[in-house]
C-alpha positions in Angstrom: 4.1 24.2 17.0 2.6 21.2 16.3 3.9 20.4 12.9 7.4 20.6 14.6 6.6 18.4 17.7 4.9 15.7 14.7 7.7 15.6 12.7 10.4 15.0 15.5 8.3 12.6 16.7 7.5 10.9 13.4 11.2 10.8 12.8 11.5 8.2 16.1 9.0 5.9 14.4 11.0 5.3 11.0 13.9 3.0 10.1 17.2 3.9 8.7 18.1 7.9 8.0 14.1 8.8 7.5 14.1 11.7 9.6 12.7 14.4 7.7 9.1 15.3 6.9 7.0 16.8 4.3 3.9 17.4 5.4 0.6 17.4 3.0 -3.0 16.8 3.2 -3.2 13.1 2.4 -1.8 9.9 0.3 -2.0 11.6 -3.0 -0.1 14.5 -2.0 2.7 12.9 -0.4 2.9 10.6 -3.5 3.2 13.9 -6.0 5.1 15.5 -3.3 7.5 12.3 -3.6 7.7 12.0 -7.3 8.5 16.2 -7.6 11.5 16.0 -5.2 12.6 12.9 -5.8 13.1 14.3 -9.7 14.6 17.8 -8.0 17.1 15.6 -6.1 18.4 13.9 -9.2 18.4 17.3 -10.6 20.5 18.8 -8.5 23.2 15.7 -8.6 23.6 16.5 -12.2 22.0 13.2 -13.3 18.8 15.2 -15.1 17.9 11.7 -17.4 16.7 10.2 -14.3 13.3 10.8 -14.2 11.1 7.4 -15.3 9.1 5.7 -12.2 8.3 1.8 -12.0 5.7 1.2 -10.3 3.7 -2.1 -10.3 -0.1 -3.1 -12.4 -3.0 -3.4 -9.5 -0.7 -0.7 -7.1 -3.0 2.5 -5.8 -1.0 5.5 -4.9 -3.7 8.2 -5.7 -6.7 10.3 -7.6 -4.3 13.5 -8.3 -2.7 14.2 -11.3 0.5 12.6 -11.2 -0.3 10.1 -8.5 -3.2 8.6 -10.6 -0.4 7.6 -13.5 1.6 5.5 -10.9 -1.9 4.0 -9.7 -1.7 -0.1 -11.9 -5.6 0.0 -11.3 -5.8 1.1 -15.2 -9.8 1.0 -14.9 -9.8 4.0 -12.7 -7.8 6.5 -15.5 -10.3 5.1 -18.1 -11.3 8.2 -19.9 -8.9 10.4 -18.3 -5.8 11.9 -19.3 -2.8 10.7 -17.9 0.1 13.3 -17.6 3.0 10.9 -16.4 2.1 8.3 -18.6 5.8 8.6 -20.5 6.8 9.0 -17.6 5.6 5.9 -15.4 6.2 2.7 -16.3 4.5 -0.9 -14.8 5.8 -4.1 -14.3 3.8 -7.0 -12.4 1.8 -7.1 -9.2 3.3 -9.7 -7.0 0.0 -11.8 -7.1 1.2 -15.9 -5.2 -2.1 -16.4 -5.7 -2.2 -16.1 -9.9 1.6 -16.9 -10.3 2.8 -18.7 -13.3 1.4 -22.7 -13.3 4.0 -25.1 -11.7 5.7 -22.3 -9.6 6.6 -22.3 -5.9 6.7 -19.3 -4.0 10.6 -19.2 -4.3 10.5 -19.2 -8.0 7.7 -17.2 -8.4 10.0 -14.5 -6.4 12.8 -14.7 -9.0 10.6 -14.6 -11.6 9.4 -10.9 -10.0 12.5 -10.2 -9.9 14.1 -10.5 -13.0 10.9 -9.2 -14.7 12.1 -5.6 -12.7 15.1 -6.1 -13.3 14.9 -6.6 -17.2 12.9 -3.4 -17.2 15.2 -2.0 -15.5 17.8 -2.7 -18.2 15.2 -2.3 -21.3 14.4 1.8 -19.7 18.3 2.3 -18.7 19.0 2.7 -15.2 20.2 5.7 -15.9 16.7 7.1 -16.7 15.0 5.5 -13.8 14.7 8.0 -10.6 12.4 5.5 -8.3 10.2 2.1 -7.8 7.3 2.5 -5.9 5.6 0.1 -3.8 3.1 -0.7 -0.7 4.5 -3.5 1.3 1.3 -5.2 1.4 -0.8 -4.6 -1.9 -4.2 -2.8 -1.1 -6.8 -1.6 -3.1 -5.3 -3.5 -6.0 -6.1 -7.2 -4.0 -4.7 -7.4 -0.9 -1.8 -9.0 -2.2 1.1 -10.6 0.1 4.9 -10.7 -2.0 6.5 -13.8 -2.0 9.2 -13.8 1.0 12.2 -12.1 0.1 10.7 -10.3 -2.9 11.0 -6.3 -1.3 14.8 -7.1 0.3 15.3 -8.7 -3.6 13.9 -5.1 -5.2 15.5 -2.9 -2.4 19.1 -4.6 -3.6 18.4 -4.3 -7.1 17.7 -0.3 -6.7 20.3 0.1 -4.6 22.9 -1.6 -7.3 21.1 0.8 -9.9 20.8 4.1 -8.0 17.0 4.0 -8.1 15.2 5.3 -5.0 12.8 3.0 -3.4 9.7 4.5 -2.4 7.4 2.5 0.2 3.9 3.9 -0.6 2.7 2.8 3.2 -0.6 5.1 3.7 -2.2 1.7 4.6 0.3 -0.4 6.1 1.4 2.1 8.0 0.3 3.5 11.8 -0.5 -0.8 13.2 -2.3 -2.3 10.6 0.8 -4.9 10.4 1.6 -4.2 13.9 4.7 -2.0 13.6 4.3 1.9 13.1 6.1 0.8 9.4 5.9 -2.2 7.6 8.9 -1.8 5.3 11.8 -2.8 8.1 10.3 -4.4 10.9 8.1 -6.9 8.5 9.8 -6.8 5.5 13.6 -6.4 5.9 14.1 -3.1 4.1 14.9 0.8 4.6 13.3 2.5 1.9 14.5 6.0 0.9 10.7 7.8 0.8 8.2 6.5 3.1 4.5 8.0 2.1 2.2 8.2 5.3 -1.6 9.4 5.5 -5.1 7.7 6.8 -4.0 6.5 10.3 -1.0 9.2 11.0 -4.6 10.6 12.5 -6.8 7.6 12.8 -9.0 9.3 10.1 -10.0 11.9 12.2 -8.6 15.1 10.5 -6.5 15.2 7.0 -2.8 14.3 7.0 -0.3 13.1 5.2 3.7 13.1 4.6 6.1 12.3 2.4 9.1 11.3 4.6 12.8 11.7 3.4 16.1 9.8 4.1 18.9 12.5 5.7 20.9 11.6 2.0 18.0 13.0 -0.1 17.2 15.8 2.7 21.0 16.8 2.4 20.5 17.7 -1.3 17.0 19.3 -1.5 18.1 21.1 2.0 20.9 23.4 0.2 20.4 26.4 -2.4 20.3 26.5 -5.9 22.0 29.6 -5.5 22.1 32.6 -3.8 18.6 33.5 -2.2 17.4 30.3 -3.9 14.1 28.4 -1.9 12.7 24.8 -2.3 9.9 26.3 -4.0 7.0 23.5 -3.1 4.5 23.7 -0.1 0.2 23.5 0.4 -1.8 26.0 1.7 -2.5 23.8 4.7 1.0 21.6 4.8 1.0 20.8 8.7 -1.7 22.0 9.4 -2.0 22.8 13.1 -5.4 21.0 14.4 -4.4 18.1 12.2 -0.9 17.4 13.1 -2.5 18.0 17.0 -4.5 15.2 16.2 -1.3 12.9 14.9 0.2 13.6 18.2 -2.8 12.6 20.2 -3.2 9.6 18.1 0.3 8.1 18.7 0.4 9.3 22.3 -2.8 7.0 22.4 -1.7 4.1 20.5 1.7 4.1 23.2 -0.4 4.2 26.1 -2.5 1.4 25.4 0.0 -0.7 23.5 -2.0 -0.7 20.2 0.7 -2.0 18.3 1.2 -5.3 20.6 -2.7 -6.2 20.3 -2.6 -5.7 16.4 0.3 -8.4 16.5 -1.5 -10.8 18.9 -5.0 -10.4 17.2 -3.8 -9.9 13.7 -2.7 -14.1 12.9 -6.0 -14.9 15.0 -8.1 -13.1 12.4 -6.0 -14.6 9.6 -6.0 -18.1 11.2 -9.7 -17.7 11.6 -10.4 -16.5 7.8 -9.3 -20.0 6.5 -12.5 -21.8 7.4 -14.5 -19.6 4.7 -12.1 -21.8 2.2 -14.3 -24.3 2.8 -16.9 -22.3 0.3 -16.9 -23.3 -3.2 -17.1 -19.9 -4.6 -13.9 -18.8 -2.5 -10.7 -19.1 -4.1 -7.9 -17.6 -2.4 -8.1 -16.2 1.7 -5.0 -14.0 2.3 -3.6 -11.1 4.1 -1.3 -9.9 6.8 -2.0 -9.5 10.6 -5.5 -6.6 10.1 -5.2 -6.4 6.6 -7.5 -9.4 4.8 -8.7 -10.2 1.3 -11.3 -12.9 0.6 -11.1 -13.9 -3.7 -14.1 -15.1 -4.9 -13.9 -17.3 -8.1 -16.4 -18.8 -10.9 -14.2 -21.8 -11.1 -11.8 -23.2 -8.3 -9.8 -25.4 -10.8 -9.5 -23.0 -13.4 -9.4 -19.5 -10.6 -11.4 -17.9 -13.2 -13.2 -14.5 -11.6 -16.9 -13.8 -11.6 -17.9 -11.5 -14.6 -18.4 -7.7 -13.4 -22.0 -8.0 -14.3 -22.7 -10.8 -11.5 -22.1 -8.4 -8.7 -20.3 -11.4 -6.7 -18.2 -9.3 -4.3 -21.7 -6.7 -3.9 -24.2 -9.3 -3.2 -21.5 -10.4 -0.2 -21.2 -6.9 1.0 -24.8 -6.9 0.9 -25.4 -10.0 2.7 -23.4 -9.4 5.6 -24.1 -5.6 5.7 -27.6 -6.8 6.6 -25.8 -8.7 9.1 -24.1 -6.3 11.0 -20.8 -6.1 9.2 -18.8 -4.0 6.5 -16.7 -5.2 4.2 -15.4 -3.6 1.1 -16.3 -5.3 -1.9 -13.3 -4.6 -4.7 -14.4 -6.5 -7.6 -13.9 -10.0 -7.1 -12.2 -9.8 -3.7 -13.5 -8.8 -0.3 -11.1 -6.3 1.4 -11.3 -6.5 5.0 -9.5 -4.0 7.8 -11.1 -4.1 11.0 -10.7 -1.2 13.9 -6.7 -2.2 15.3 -8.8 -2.4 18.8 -10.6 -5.8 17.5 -11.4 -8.2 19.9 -11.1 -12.4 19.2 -14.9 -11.6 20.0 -15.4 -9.4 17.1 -12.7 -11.5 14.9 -15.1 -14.6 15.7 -18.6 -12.9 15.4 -17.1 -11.3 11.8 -16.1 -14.7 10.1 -19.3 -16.0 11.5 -21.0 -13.4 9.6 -19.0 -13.9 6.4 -19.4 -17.3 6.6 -23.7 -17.1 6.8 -23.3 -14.6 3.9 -21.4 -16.7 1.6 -23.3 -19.4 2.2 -26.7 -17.3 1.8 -25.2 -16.2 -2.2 -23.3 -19.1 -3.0 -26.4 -20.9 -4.7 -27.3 -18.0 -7.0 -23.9 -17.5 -8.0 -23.0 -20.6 -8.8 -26.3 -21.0 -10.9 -25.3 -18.4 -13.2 -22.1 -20.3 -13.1 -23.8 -23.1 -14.8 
């Protein structure tokens, strides 16, 4: 079936031990799917205390219940009750661009770490089951770590029996030009790997929450006699969907997606630099298909545009009008184009950016004044 011929070939495309699959309906899923077994596991090693998450402020892992507490994008639970919120527990985004004053990148990595670390320490590693994170920052900035910073965290978890969890439902499938980010561009086997959008290129609802053999050993077994792993979805691997996963790797072989995304990807990033050149532009940054454009009030200062000036909108706008989408997240511009992107389409797209923030610049930086 196809849920069987996915998951065999899903466990090729991870690093390490990763080579068993949960299957769900999307990111959110996976991520509560994650959190409930990963708490099961320590269960059933007798360490029941183990049950507190770190995740990181600004991180997006989901709308559902337990998934929105490890979300950092506190505006989006304004209002609503948050059932893990004893349970989850945030320490910084790993922002280069709004590090400390007087920091290097090097020092601003320590500093990241031993901020997790002296959670770590102030919760008890002996309450902490996992750390969550997506190897490139999303929906909370497109936000780059300093270098070093996951291998430092992966080290630390390791040395305090915390499960590392790489949240890569965006990172994952090209975007950075691997199938996963976490090894191949970061230096690090997580235990948990969360998958969804481009397992199917968006076509049909998929996601999965996939296991090292280690944790797999444990859930695997019994409680007891007759004794289940009581914890599925109506439509877990779904047939059509899981088809279309099959079909969307067999396609992104054939054509050697994951090549083009690593040729194209520094083109588009070398490219974005030029729209530095606007006043109202703070910070350009991103990896390979993955780019965020921060616009600010005041470049000495980085001080963001209030909400009520519409900054990132009025962009959007502009170049929608243009021919181009952008996502407009507050203050920053997030930018993914299609992993087939020509230099063509790279060029045409910063030329369009370029017009637009040119075209709003001048009443933004009136109401500046």
């Amino acid at each position: 079936m196809p849920a069987s011929l996915l998951a065999a070939e899903l466990a090729t495309l991870t690093p390490g031990t990763l080579d068993h699959v949960f299957f769900t309906t999307g990111g959110s899923t996976a991520n509560d799917t994650a959190m409930r077994l990963i708490h099961y596991y320590f269960n059933r090693i007798g360490k029941p205390n183990k049950k507190k998450i770190i995740s990181r402020n600004n991180a997006y892992h989901g709308s559902s219940y337990f998934a929105s507490s490890l979300t950092g994008i506190h505006g989006v639970n304004y209002g609503f009750d948050r059932v893990a919120q004893d349970v989850v527990h945030h320490v910084s985004a790993a922002n280069l661009f709004r590090r400390p004053s007087g920091m290097n990148e090097a020092e601003y990595c320590d500093f990241l770490v031993q901020e997790f670390e002296d959670r770590v320490v102030q919760i008890g590693a002996d309450n902490i089951a996992a750390f969550i994170a997506e190897p490139v920052m999303g929906a909370g900035g497109l936000l780059v770590a300093p270098e070093g910073y996951h291998r430092r965290l992966h080290a630390s978890c390791r040395a305090n029996d915390i499960l590392y969890v790489a949240d890569e439902v965006v990172t994952g499938f090209g975007r950075l030009g691997e199938w996963f980010a976490s090894e191949n561009r970061f230096g690090y086997a997580p235990d948990v790997i969360i998958t969804a959008k481009g397992v199917t290129s968006g076509y049909a609802p998929l996601g999965a929450s996939i296991f090292s053999s280690a944790i797999y050993e444990i859930i695997s077994s019994p409680q007891g006699p007759g004794g289940v792993l009581s914890h599925g979805f109506t439509y877990s691997g779904h047939p059509v969907c899981c088809a279309a996963a099959l079909k969307t790797i067999e396609i992104m072989k054939r054509e050697d997606i994951l090549a083009h995304v690593r040729d194209i990807g520094p083109y588009l990033q070398a490219r974005a630099q030029l729209l530095l050149k606007h006043e109202i532009v703070g910070d350009v940054r991103g990896d390979h298909l993955m780019l965020g454009i921060e616009l600010v009030r005041d470049p000495a200062t980085k001080e963001g545009f209030a909400p009520q000036t519409g900054a990132s909108q009025r962009v959007f706008e502009a170049a929608r009008s243009r021919g181009a989408i952008v996502r407009p997240l507050g203050t920053i511009l997030a930018i993914s184009p299609a992993l087939i992107v020509s230099r063509g389409d790279v060029d045409e797209l910063i030329d369009i950016l370029d017009d637009s923030l040119r075209e709003v610049s001048p009443a933004l930086l009136g109401a500046r004044a």
